[in-house]
C-alpha positions in Angstrom: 86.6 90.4 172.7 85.1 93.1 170.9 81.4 95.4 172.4 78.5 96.2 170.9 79.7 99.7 170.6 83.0 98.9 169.6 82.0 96.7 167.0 79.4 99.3 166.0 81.8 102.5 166.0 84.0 100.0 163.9 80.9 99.8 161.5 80.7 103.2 160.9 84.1 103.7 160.2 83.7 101.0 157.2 81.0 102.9 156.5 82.5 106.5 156.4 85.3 104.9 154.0 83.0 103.8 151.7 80.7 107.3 151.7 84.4 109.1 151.3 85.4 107.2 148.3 82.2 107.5 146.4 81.8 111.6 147.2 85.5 111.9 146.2 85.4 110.0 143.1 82.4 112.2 142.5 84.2 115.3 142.8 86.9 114.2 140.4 84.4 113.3 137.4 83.9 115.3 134.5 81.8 115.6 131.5 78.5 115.6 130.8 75.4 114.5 133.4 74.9 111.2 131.0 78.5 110.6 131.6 79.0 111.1 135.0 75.7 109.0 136.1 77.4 106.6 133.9 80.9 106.6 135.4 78.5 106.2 139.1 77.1 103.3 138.3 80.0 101.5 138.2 81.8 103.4 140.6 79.3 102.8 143.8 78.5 99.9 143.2 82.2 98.3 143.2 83.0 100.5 146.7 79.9 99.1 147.9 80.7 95.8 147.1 84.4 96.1 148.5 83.6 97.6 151.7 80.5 94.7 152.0 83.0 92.4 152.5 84.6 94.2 155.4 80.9 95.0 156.7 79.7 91.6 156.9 83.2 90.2 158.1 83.2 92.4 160.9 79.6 91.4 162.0 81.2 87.6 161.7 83.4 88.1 163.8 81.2 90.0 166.4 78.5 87.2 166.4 81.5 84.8 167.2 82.6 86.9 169.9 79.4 87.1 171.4 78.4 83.8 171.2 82.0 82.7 172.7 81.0 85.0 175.3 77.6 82.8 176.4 79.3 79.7 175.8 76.4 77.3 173.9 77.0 74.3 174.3 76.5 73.2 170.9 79.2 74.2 168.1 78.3 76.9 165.1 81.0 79.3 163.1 79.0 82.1 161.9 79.3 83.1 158.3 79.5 86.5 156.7 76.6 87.2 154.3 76.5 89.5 151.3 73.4 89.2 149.5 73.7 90.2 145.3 71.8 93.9 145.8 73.5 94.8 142.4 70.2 96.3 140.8 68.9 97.9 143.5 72.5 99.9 144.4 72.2 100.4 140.0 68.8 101.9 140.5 69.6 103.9 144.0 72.7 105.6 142.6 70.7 106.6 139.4 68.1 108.6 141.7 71.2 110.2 143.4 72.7 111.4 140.2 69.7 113.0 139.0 70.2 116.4 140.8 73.4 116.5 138.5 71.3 117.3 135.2 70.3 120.2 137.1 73.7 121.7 138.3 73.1 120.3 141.5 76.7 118.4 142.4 76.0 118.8 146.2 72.6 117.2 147.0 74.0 114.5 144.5 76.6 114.1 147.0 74.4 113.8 149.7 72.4 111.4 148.4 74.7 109.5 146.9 76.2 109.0 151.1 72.8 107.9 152.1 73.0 105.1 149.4 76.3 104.0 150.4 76.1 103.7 154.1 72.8 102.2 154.1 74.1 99.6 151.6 77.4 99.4 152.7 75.5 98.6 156.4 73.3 96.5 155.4 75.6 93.7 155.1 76.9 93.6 158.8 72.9 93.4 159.5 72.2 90.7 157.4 75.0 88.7 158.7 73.7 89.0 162.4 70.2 88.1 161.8 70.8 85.0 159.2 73.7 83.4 161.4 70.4 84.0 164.3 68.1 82.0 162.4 70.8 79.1 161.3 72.0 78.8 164.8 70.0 76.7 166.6 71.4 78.0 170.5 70.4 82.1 169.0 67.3 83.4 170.7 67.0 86.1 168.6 68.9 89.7 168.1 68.4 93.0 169.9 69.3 96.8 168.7 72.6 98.6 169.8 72.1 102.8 169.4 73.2 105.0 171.3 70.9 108.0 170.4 69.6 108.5 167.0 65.8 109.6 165.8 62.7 108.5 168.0 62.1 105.6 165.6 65.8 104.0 166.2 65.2 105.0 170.4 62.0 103.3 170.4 62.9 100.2 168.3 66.1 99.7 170.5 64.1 100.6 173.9 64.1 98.7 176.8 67.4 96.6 175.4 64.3 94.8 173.8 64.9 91.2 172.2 63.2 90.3 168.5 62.6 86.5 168.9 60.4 86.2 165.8 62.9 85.1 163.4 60.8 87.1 160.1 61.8 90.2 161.8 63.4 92.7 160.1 66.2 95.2 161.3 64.4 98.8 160.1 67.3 101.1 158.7 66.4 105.2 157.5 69.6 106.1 155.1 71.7 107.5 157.6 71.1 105.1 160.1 74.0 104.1 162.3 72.4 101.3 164.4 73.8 97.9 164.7 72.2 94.5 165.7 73.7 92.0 168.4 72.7 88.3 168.8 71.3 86.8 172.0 71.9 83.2 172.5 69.1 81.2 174.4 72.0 80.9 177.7 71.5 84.5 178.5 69.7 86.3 180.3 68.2 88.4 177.9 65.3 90.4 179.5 62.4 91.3 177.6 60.9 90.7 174.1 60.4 93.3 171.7 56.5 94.7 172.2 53.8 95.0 169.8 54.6 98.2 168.2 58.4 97.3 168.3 57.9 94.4 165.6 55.3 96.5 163.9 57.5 99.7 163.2 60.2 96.4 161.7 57.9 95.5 159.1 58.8 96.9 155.6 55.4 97.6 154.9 52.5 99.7 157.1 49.0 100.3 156.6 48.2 103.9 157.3 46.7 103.1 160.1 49.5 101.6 161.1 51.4 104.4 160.0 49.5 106.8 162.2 49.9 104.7 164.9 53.1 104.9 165.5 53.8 108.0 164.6 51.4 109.3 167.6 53.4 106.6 169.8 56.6 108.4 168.8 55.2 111.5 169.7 53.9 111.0 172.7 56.5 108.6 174.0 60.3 109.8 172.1 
């Protein structure tokens, strides 16, 4: 049976593909900026789609893995879920081709792998925490890292345990975290706290905001 980490290094492999084709068909186009943001938008999103499938598979099979491994008794094949992100990958890759209308190739490049491997992640994330809330032995899902910024540490800390099935999995562009189901036969330690669920919500007040940025400090 496949790890955590194994299934996450696995990730990031699917992921580095996907940056590599994109950056190289990059590097092949010609012509002029309107062409070449063009020739993107149909490039990235098609890689992105292709390697989606292999993301979300892979997360499948993990979840099944893992669940095999805490032996529910009750019966549940978990799915692989892409969700249609066609317009928001459009609109993502037109921001990363805008350095090229100023003879900026490189930081188009760069921003053009942030797009992909978020996107191209997201998939394997998605498929954990919906096959969590259709399975009716998952407890909940908890964050595999192995380093990363202070915002990944802290949300992974403590091998902590997001039970509130509205959570969300927080991702920064280059992030290379994973998520791993819990099933209610384990022994699964602690919930995440207060400001774990708080820094997973897509949207903070300021005050929010500045609260957990002095947590980071003072505790990452």
């Amino acid at each position: 049976m496949t790890t955590a980490l194994q299934s996450k290094a696995a990730l990031q492999l699917v992921t580095g593909a996907a940056v590599d084709a994109v950056v190289s068909a990059l590097g092949r186009l010609s012509g002029s900026p309107e062409q070449q943001r063009a020739a993107l938008l149909d490039i990235a999103p098609s890689v992105i789609g292709h390697y989606s499938d292999g993301s979300s598979a892979l997360a499948a099979d993990f979840y099944d893995d893992e669940r095999e491994r805490a032996a529910p008794p009750k019966l549940y094949i978990a799915e692989p879920v892409v969700l249609d992100r066609t317009e928001k990958i459009r609109r993502a890759v037109a921001w990363a081709s805008d350095p090229l209308f100023v003879g900026e190739p490189e930081k188009t490049a760069g921003r053009l792998a942030e797009v992909v491997n978020l996107e191209t992640a997201r998939p394997y994330r998605d498929t954990i925490l919906t096959n969590r809330r259709r399975d009716p032995s998952a407890a909940g899902w908890r964050r595999v890292t192995n380093g990363g910024c202070k915002l990944c540490r802290m949300l992974a800390d403590r091998g902590a345990v997001y039970i509130d099935t509205t959570a969300r999995f927080a991702a920064h562009a280059s992030c290379k975290c994973t998520a791993q189901p819990v099933f209610s036969s384990d022994d699964y330690g602690d919930e995440a706290n207060v400001m774990q669920y708080m820094a997973s919500k897509a949207r903070r007040s300021p005050q929010q905001q500045a609260t957990l940025r002095e947590y980071l400090n003072a505790n990452y």
